[in-house]
C-alpha positions as CSV (number, residue, x, y, z in Angstrom):
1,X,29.6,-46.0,89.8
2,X,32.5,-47.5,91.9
3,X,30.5,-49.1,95.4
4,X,33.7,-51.1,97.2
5,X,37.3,-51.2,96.6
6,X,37.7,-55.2,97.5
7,X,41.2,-55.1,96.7
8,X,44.3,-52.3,96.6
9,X,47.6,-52.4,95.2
10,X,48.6,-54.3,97.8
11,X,46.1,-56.6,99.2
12,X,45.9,-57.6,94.9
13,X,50.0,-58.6,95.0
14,X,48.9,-60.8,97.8
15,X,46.7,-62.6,96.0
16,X,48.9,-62.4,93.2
17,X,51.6,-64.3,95.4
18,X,49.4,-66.3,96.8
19,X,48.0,-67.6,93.7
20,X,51.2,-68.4,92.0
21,X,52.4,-70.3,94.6
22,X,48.8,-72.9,94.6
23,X,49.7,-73.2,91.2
24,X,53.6,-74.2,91.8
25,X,52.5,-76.1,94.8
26,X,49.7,-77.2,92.4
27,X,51.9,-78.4,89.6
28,X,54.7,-79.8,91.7
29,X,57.1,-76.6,90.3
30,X,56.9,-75.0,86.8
31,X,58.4,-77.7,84.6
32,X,55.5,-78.5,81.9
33,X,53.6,-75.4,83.1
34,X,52.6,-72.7,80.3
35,X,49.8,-69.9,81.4
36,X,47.4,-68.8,78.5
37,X,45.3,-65.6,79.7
38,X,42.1,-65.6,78.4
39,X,41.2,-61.3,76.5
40,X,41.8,-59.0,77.9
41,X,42.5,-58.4,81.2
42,X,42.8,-62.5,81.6
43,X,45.7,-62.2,79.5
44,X,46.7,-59.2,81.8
45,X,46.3,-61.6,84.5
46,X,48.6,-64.4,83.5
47,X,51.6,-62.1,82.8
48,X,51.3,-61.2,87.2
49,X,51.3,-64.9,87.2
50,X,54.2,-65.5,85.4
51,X,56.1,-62.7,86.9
52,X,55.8,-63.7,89.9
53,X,56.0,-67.7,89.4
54,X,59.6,-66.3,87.4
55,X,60.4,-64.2,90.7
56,X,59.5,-66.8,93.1
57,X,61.0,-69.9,90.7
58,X,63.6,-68.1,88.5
59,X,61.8,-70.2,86.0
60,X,60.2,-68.1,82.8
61,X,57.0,-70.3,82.0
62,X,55.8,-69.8,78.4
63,X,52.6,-67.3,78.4
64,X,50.1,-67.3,75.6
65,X,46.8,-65.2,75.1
66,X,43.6,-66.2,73.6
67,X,40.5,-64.3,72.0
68,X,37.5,-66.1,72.3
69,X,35.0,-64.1,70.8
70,X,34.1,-66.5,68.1
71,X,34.0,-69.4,70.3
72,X,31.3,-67.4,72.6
73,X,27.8,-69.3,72.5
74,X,26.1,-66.0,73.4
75,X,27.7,-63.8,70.8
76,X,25.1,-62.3,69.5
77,X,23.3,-61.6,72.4
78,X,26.4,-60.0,73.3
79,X,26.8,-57.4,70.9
80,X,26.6,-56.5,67.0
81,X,30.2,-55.9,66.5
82,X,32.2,-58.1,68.6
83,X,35.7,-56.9,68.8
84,X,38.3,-59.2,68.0
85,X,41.5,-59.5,70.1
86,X,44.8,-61.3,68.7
87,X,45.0,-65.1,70.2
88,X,48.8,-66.1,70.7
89,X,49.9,-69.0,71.3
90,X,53.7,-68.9,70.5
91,X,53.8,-73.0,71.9
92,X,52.4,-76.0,71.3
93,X,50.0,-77.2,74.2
94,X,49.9,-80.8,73.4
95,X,51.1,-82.7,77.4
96,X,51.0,-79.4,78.9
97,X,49.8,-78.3,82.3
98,X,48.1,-75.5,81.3
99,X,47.1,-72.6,83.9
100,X,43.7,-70.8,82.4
101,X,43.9,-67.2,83.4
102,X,40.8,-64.8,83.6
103,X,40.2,-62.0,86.0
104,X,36.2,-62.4,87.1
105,X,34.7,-65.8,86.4
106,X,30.9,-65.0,86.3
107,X,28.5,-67.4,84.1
108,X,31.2,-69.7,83.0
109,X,30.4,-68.9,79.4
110,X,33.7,-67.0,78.7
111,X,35.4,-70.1,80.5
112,X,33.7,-72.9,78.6
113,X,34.5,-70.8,75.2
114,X,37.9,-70.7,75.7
115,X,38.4,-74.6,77.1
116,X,36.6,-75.5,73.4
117,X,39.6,-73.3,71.3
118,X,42.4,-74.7,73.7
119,X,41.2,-78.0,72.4
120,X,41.2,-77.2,69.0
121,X,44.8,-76.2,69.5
122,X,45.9,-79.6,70.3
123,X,45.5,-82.0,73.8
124,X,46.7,-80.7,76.9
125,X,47.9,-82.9,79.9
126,X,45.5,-80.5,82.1
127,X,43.3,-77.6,82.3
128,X,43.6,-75.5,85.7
129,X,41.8,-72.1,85.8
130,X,42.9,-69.1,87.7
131,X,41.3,-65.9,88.5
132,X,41.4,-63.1,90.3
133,X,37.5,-62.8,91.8
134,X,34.9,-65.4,91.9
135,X,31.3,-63.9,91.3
136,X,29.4,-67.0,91.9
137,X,26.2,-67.2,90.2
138,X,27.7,-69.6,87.2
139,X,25.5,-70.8,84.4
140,X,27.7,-73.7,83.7
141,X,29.3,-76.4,86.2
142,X,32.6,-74.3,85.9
143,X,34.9,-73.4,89.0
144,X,38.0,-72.2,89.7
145,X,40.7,-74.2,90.9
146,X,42.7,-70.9,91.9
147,X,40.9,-68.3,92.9
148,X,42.1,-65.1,94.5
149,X,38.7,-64.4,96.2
150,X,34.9,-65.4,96.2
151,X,32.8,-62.5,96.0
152,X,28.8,-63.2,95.3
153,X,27.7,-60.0,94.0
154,X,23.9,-59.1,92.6
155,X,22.9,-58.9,89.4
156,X,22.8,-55.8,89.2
157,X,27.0,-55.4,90.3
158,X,30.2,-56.4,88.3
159,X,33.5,-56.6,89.0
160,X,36.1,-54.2,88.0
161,X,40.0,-55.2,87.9
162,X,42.2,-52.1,87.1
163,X,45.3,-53.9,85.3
164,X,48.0,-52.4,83.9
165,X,50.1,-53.7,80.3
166,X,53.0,-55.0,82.8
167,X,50.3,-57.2,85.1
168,X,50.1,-54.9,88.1
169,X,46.9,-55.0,89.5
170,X,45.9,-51.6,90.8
171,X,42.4,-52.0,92.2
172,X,39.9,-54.3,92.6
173,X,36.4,-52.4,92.5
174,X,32.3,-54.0,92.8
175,X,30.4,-51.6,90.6
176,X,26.7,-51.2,90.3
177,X,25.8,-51.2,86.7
178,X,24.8,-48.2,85.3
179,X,21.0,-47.5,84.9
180,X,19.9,-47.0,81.0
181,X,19.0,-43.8,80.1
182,X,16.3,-43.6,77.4
């Protein structure tokens, strides 16, 4: 059940913009920078990035997605069937200043899994990470180093971002987790 509406259309392009220029300011421009958005709506998440940095730059930096169910150390508390999303990564990442993409950064887990298969792609220059909401509450000593807004919730809450195929983001919603029925 949605509870808040923390962002709308607009208040999210904000961020959007806002974010995009940290990460040229950041990165001193867009020359050696490639964004890799992490499944699903991570990856959903870099392409606003790269629109915009494109609008704001005129530059078009190389995008990538990654899947990194595998990588996960709590797979299988996760789930029984993971589902496995196409990584694609249409670059080489070896020197590059690479801009980690993820809409809600929670535990760190997700984070941490996907820093391990960047690495077995090759050696980047940097890792930055970039997201749209902060939950706090991390299991790891992972942070963002762009982050669109800090939002401690309770365990019993998540974060919703509404994002559509062309990196619009529509909504961002705190939801109260659904009671089991049984």
């Amino acid at each position: 059940m949605e509870k808040t509406v923390l962002l709308d259309k607009e208040a999210a392009g904000r961020l959007v913009t806002r974010v995009a220029y940290e990460i040229i300011e950041d990165n001193k421009g867009s020359g050696n920078l490639v964004i890799i958005g992490i499944q699903s709506r991570g990856a959903l998440f870099a392409k606003a990035l790269r629109n915009k940095i494109k609008e704001l730059e005129g530059v078009e930096v190389p995008l990538g997605s990654i899947d990194i169910t595998f990588y996960r150390d709590d797979l299988t508390r996760l789930m029984d069937h993971p589902v496995v999303r196409e990584t694609d990564v249409p670059f080489t990442i070896e020197d590059k200043n690479i801009v980690l993409a993820d809409d809600i950064l929670f535990s760190g887990r997700t984070v941490n899994a996907a820093i391990k298969e960047l690495f077995d792609m090759g050696r980047p220059s940097r890792i930055r990470l970039a997201v749209i909401a902060d939950r706090g509450r991390h299991e790891l000593p992972i942070a963002a180093d762009y982050c669109g807004k800090f939002v401690p919730t309770s365990l019993n809450e998540y974060i919703d971002a509404d994002i559509t195929e062309d990196g619009v983001i529509n909504k961002v919603t705190i939801r109260e987790k659904e009671a089991d029925k049984g």
